[in-house]
N, C-alpha and C positions, 0 to 999 in steps of 0.2 A: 477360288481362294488358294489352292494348292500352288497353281501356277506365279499366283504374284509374291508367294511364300519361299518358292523355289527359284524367281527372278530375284530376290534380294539376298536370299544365302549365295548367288553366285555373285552379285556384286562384290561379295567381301570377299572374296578368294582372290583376289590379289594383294590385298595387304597383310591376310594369312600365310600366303606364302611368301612374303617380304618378311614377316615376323621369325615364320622358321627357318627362312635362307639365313638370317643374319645370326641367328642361334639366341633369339629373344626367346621364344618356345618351343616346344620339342613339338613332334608330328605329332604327341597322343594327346597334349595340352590344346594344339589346333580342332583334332578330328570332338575333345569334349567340348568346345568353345564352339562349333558348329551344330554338336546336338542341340547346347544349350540354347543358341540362339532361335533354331528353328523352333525348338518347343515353346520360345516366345513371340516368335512371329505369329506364330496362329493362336496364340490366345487372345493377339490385337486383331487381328482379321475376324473374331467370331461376329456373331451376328448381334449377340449383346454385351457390349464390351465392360471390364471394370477401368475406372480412374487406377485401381492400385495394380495394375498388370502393364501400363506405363509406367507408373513409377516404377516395378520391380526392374524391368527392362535399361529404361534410365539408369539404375542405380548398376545394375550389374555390368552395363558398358561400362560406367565411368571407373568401376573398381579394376575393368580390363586395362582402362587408359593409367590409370595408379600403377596396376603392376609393371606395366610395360614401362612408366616413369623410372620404378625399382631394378627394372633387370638393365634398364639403360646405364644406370647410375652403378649397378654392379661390377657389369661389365666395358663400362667405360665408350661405349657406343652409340653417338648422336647423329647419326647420319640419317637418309630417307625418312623425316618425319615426315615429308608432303605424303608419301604414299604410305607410309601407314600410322601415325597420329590424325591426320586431315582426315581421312573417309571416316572412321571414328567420329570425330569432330561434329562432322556433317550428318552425320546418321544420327546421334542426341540431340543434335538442334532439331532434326525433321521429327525425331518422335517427340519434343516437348511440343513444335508446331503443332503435329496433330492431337494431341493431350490439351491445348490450350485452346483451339478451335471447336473441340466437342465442350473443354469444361472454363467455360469464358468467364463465369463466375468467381472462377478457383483464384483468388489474387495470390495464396500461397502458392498455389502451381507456377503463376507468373512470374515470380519471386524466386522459385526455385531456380528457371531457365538463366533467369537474370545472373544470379550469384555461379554456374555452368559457366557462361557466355566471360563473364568477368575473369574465371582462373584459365579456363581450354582456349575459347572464340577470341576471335577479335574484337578488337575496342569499336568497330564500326557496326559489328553483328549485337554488340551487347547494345547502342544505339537505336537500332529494328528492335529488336526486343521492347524494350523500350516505349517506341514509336508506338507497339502494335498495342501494347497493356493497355496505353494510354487515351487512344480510339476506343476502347471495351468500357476504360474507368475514369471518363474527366471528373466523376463526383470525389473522386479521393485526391484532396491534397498532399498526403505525403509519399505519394506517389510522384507526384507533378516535383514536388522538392528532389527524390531522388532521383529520379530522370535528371535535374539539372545540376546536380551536383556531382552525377556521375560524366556528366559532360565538362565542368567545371576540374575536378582531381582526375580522371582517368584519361579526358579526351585533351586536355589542356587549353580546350576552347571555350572561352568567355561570351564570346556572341551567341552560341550554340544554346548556354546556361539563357544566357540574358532572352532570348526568342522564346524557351521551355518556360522559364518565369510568366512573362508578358501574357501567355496562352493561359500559362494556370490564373490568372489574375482575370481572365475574361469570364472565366467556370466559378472564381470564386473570390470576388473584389473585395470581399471583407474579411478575409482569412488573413489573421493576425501572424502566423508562423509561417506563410507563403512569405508575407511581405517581411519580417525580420530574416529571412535566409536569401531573398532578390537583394535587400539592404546590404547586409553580410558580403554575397557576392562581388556587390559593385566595391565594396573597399578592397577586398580578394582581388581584385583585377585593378584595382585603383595601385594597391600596395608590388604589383608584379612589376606593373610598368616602372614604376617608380627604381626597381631595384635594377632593371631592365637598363635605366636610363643612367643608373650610378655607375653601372658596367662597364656602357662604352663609352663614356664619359675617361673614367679610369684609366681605358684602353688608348681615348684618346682618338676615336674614330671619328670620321666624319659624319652627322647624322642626316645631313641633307632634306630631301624631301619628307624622309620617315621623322621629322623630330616630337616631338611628344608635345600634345597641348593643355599649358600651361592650367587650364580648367579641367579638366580631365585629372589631371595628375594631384588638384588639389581635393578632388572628390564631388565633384561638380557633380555626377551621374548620381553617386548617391544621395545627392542632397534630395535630387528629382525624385528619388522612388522614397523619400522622408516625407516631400511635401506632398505626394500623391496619395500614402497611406495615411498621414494625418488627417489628411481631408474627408479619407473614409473611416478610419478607426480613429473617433475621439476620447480614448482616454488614456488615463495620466498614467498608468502602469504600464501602457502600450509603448508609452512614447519613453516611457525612463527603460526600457527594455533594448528601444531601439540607442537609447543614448550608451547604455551601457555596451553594445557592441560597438560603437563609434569607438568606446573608450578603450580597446583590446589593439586600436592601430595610433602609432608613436605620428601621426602627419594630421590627424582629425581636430587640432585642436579648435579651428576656427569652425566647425560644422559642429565639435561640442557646444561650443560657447555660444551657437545658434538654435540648438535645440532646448537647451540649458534656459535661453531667453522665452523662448515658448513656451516651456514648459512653466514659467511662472508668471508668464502674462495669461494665460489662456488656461491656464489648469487649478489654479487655485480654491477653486470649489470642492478641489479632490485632498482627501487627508493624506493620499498616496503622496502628490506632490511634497507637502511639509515633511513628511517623513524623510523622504528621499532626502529635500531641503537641509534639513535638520541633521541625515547621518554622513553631509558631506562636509561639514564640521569636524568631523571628527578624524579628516584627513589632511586637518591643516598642518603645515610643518611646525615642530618646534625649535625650542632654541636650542642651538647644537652644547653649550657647558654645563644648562640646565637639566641636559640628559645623561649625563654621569653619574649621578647619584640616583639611590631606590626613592628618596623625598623629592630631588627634582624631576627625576620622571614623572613620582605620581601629583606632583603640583601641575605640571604640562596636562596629566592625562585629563584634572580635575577644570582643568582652563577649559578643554574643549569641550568636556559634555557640559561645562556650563554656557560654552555658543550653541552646544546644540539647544539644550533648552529654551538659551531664548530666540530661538526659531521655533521650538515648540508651541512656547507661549504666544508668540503674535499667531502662531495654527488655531490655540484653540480662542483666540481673542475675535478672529475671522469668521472660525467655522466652530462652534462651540456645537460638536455632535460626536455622538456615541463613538463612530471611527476614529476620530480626532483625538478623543482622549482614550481609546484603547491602544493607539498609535506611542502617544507618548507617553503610558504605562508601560507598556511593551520594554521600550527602550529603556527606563528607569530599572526594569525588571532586570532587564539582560545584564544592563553594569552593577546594580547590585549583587549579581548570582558572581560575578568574574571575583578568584581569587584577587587578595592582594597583601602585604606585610604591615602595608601602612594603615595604622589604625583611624587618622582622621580621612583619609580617604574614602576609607569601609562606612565611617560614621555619616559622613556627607552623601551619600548615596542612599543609606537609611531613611538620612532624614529628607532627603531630596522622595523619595520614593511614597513614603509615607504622606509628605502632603499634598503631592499630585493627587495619591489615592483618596484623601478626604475633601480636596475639591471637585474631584473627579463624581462623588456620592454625596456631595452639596448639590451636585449637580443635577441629580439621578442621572447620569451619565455612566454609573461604570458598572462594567459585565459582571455578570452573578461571579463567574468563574473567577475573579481577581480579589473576591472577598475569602478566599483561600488563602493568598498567598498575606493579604493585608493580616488576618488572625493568626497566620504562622508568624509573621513577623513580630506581631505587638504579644505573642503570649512569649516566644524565644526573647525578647528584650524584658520581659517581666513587666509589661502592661498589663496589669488585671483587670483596672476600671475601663481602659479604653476598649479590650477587644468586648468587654461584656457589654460595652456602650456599641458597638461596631456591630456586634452577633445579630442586638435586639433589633439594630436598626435593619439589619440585612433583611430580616423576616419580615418584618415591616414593609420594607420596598417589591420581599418578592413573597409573599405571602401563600400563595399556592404552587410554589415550587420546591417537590421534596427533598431533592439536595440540599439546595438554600437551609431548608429548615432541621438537616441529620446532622449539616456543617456547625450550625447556630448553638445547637442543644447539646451536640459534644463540646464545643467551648464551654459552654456554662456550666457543663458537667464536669469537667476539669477544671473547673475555677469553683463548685461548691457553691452555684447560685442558687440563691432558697426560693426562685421563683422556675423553677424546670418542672415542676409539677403541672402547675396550670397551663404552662406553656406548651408542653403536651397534647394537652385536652384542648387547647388554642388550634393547637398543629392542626392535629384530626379533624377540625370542623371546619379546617381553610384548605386544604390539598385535595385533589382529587381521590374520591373512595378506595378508587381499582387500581394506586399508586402508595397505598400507606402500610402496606408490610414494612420496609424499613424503616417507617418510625414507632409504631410495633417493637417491633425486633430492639430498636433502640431505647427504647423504654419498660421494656421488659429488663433488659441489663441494667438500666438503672434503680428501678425497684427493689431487683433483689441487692443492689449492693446501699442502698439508702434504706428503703422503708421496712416495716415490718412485714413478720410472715402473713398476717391475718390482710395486710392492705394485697400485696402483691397476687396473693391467692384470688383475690376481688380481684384484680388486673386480670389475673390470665384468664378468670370467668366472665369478664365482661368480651374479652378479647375473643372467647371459645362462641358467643352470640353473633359474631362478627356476620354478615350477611356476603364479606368476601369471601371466598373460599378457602383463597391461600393462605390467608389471614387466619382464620380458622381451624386450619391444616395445623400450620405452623405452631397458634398458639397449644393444642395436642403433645406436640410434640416437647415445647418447653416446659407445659406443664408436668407432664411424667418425667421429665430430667429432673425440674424443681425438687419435684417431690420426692423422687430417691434420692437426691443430695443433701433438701432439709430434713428427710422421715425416716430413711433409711427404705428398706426391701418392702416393706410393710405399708406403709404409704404410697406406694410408687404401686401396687398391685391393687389397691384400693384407689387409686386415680386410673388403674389401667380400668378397674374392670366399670366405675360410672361413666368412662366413657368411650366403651367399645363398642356401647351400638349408638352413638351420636356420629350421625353424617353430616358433613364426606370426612373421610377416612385418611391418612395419607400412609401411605408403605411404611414410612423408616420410623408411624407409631408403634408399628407390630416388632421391627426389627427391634429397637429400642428396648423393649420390653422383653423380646427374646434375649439379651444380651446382658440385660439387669439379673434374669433369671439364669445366664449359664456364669455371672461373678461371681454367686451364692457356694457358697459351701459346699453345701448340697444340694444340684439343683434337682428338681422334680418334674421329671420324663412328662409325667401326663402333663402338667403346666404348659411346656414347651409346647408338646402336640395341641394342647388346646389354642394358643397363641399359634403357632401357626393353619391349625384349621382355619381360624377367624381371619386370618391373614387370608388365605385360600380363597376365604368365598368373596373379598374384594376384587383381588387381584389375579385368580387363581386359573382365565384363561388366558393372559398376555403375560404374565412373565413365570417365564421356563426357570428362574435363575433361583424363586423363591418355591421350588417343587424339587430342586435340586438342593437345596440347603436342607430342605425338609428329608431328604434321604439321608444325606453325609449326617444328619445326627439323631438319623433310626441306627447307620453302620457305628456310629459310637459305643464308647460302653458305656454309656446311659441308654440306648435306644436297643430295639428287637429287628434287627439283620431280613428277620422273616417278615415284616411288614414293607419291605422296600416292593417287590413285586405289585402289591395294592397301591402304593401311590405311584410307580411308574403307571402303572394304568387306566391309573385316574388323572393323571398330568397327560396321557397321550388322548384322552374321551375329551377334558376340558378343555387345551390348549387350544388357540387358532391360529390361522398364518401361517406366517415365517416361525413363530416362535416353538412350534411343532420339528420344525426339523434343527431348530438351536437346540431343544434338550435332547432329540436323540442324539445329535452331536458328542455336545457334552455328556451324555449321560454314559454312552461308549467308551470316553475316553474314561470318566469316572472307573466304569469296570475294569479298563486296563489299566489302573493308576496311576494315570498322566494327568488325573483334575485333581 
């Protein structure tokens, strides 16, 4: 080991001493840059090597090749980079080589070399590279992309890309974003020559044998790699994707106007198609005197989302399904949200919006989620009967879905319908058990701001039976808030204490009640200790945080300073875990009053 350790620190000794002849470094910067090295050579020679003792090595050549960039540029001296940039060079390609050779796996490692190769190497070494990833990885397409694209902008050869495509296409014929960047490509090379050809044209030269053919230059190649991928990827988002890159070069108009044809002879089972269909309406020109004014503008803007619509309309006349009219909600949605000045504008889109949405749910066709936007809108317009006619029907259609039904019952709640009560108790016995805390929650709030004390008290006691937990948990918790808000201190300790031994338990019943008790005027030490005893024997081996509360208010001037030593050492007997070494943590910093 020694010896092949000692044959590679002499190889660098000529562009050492090229470095210090030129006065890029001093002799003492050389003699540390040979320590250094050596101490890295044989941490790769050992017998078990790390991945990260190549990278360190890597990284600290390349920072020699930076500085040496900086003292060039200092001092103004470009000369001998063969002999001493190049061995450099060559020496981090041969340690990526052998870093990629043990760790074949590593695609960031390969990755690494790549982005090396692309600023130091040459554009034919970043190609190897390349080459060699790609033998280890044909399963990764975007690999196979960047290999050709790195051929296509770096090497400026299109055949090079178009061969790296062809190959990824054997490993992966159905790979959607191979074939939109092979597509991409051939207009890239389609658009080069074309600019190629206006040149010498310009110039005026003869083109003789080399003259460009007339197919080629209309996009003939990319048409090929359209009809190739269509054949294997049939669908309609695929192919409007591939349209939309057609549509980035000013010469594709006939190859749009062919996919364009396709795409609605052959795809119209798709709601993607109508959509597309429908929002290229919306880029028809208008008339140039009519757009002078804010009212002719918005009569043009109002013209076209009315073509678009009715491209929507023969969409859903076609395909009368759930996508199709989420499609043309969508779009309904988006122009309604757009500012505008013009009030009948604003209003035409309301109402254009609004009866999509009611055929849409004639339909049972439309997404839970859009009967949000439909009851924002009719209760903002001051629809009362319709959103209350809209709420009930929504629940209706989705009857064991608890959004659905939190969304319903706040409407009717904010409209003062006299039937939110049974609807409730409708909810509850239609949604799933171990999903009905929020309407719980939701009905608890409306109780206490509607009905009496005596009914709601029945609420939170029917609620406190609950066989959910959290349900259970939770109604605890609102119940002791209730009751110190309607009872005062008195109440609220007479709810604390019928149901502190009623399990399960939840934490923030105790804290609650601790906190009722330290608003009091006076509050009463043992109270507090009592409530957090009972607190303790819940929770009292896993959180450190509620043994530590329990101390900061013994050090109060309510509490006995001298009791703290007993519960520290009753929190380090019960605790377990991690949660053992959080309170001594904290409880250190506590003593040095930083908690």
């Amino acid at each position: 080991m020694a010896e092949v350790v000692q044959q590679r620190i002499e190889e660098r000794i000529p562009e050492l001493e090229q470095l210090e002849r030129v006065g890029l470094f001093t002799k003492k910067e050389v003699k540390a840059i040979i320590k250094r090295a050596t101490a890295m050579e044989y941490k790769l020679h050992r017998l078990i090597v790390n991945k990260e003792d190549f990278i360190a090595y890597i990284q600290y050549e390349i920072n020699v090749l930076e500085l040496i960039k900086k003292r060039r540029t200092h001092v103004r001296y470009n000369f001998k980079r063969e002999e001493i940039e190049f061995p450099i060079i060559n020496r981090i390609n041969s340690i990526f080589k052998r870093a990629t050779n043990k760790w074949k796996n590593d695609v960031q490692l390969w990755l690494s070399h790549v982005a090396f190769c692309k600023k130091w190497a040459t554009k034919g070494h970043t190609s190897k590279v390349f080459s060699a990833m790609l033998a280890i990885h044909p399963d990764k397409p975007a690999l196979w992309i960047m290999a050709a694209k790195s051929e296509l902008e770096d090497r400026d050869s299109s055949e090079n890309a178009r061969h790296l495509f062809l190959r990824a296409l054997r490993f992966h014929s159905n790979n959607k974003k191979v074939y939109q960047e092979y597509f991409r490509m051939e207009l890239l090379h389609c658009e080069k020559l074309r600019k190629q050809q206006k040149e010498l044209e310009k110039a005026e030269l003869d083109l003789g044998e080399y003259e460009f053919s007339p197919e080629i230059l209309s996009g003939k190649l990319a048409q090929v790699v359209y009809t190739d991928a269509t054949g294997k990827v049939k669908e309609a988002e695929f192919v409007i994707s591939l349209l939309n890159i057609a549509a980035i070069f000013d010469f594709t108009k006939d190859l749009q106007d062919s996919i364009l044809q396709d795409l609605q002879t052959n795809y119209t089972e798709d709601s993607v198609t109508w959509d597309f269909m429908a929002k290229k309406e919306l880029e028809a020109p208008g008339a140039g005197e009519e757009l002078l004014s804010a009212k002719g503008r918005a009569s043009d803007i109002n013209r076209r989302e009315e073509r678009c619509c009715q491209v929507y309309e023969e969409g859903v006349k076609s395909l009368n399904t759930e996508p199709m009219w989420t499609c043309y909600i969508a779009f309904c949605l988006e122009r309604q949200k757009r500012k505008t000045n013009v009030q009948e504008l604003k209003e035409k889109r309301q109402e254009r919006l609004l009866d999509v949405l009611q055929r849409a749910h004639s339909c049972q066709l439309l997404k839970e989620n859009y009967y949000r936007n439909w009851l924002q809108i009719l209760l903002s317009s001051g629809h009362a009967e319709g959103a209350a006619s809209v709420a009930m029907a929504a629940t209706q259609r989705f009857s064991q879905s608890v959004p659905m039904w939190s969304l319903s019952l706040q409407t009717l709640m904010q409209l003062g319908n006299e039937n939110v009560g049974k609807l409730f108790h409708q909810a509850l016995t239609q949604v799933n058990h171990k999903e009905s805390l929020p309407l719980w929650q939701l009905q608890v709030k409306w109780s206490v701001e509607n009905q009496s004390a005596e009914e709601t008290e029945a609420l939170f006691k029917s609620g406190l039976l609950s066989t959910l937990p959290t349900v259970a948990m939770e109604m605890k918790v609102c119940f002791l808030d209730w009751s110190y808000s309607t009872g005062g201190y008195k109440k609220a300790r007479k709810t604390f204490t019928s149901l502190q031994e009623v399990r399960p338990l939840p934490k923030m019943f105790f804290i609650r009640m601790i906190e009722i008790e330290q608003e009091q005027e006076t509050p009463k030490i043992n109270n507090l200790r009592d409530y957090y005893e009972r607190a303790l024997q819940e929770f009292g081996t896993s959180d450190d945080d509620l043994w530590l509360q329990y101390i900061q208010v013994e050090l109060g001037p309510l509490g006995q300073p001298e009791n703290c030593g007993k519960i520290h050492w009753r929190a380090m007997k019960f605790l377990e875990g991690e949660s053992v070494e959080r309170f001594t943590s904290k409880y250190t910093l506590l003593q040095t009053g930083h908690l």
